[in-house]
C-alpha positions in Angstrom: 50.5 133.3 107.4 47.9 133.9 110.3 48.5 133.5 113.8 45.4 132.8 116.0 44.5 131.1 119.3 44.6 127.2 119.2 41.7 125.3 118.1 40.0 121.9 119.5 41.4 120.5 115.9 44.9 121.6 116.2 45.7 118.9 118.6 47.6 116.5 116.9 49.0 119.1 114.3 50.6 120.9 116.9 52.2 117.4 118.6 53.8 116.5 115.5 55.0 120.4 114.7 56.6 119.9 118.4 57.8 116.0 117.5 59.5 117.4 114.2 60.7 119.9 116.4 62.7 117.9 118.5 60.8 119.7 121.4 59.4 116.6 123.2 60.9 114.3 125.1 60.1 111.0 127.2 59.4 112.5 130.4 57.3 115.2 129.1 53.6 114.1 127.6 52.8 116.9 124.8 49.2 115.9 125.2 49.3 116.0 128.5 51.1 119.4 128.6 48.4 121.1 125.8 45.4 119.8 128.1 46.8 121.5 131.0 47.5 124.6 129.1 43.8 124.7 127.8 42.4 123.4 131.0 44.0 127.2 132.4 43.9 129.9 129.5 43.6 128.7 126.1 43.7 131.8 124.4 47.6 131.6 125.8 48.2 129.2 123.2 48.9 130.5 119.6 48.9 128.8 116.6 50.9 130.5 113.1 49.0 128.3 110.2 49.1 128.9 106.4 47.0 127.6 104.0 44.8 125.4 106.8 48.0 123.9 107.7 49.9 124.4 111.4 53.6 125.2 110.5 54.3 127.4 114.1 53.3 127.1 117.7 54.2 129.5 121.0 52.4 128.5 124.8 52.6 131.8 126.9 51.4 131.9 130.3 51.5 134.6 132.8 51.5 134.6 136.7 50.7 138.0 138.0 54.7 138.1 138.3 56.3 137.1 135.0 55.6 135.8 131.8 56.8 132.4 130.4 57.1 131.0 126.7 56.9 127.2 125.9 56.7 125.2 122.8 58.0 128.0 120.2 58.1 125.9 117.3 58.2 126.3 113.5 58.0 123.6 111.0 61.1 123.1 110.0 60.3 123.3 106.2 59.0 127.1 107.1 62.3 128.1 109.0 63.8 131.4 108.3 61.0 132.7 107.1 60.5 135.4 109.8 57.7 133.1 111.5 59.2 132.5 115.0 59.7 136.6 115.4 56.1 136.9 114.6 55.1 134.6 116.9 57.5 135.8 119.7 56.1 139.2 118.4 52.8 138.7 118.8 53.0 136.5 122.3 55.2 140.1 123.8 52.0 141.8 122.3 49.8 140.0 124.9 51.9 140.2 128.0 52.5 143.2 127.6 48.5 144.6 127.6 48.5 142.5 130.4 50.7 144.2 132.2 53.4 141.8 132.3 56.8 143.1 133.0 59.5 140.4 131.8 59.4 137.5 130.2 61.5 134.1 130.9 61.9 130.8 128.6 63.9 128.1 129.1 65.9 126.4 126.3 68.1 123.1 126.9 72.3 124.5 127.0 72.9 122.3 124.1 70.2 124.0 121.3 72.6 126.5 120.3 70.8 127.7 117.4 67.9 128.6 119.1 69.7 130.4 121.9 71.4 132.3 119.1 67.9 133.0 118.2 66.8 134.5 120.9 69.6 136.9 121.5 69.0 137.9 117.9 65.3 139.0 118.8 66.3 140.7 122.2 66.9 138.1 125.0 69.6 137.8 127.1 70.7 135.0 129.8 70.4 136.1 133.7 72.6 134.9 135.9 70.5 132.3 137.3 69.9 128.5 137.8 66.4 127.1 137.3 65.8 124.5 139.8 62.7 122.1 139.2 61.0 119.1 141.0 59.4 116.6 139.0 55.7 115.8 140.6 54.3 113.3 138.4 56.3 110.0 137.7 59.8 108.8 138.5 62.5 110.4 136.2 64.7 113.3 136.7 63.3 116.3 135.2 64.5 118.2 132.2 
């Protein structure tokens, strides 16, 4: 397994990894969402692949303040395999030699597993509320 920065051909590889995923939903475009990411800093967007096929994905970003991890996702025929760690690995690798000094996600209140995940590798919840404000189309955010 190699992870590596996202490549022009990854596209729809990485919308179906994130559609098997359960990761996207109505009011958010994948497409949309990788364009912007590589529109910004593409090398923020990692790709785990194994024999030329993309089984894991992880978007980080960082704002001079903290960093952020979206789209952590593993084909599910590859779970529990050590593959999301890598990839979480590999992402706290970056931010770090950036200088970054914490890093947030968000995961929906109901994906238990994957919270338990996280606390697994090191994560814990803050006492907070994130607050959003959808700017493009009509529906509530999520």
């Amino acid at each position: 397994m190699t992870i590596r920065p996202y490549h022009s051909n990854d596209t729809d590889a990485l919308i179906q990894l994130w559609t098997d995923c359960k990761l996207t939903i109505s009011r958010n475009n994948p497409r949309k969402d990788l364009q912007r990411k590589l529109a910004e800093n593409p090398d923020e967007m990692l790709v785990a692949e194994q024999d030329g096929t993309v089984i894991g994905s992880c978007m980080l970003g960082y704002d001079g303040h903290r960093g952020w991890i979206y789209y952590l996702a593993v084909s599910p025929a590859h779970q529990q395999q050590g593959i999301a760690r890598n990839l979480m690995q590999h992402a706290e690798t970056l931010l770090r030699k950036r200088g970054c000094p914490k890093i947030n996600l968000m995961v929906r209140e109901s994906n238990r597993e994957v919270i338990a995940f996280y606390h697994r590798i090191g994560y814990q919840q803050d006492a907070v509320i994130t607050l959003s404000k959808r700017l493009e189309g009509d529906a509530p955010s999520a």
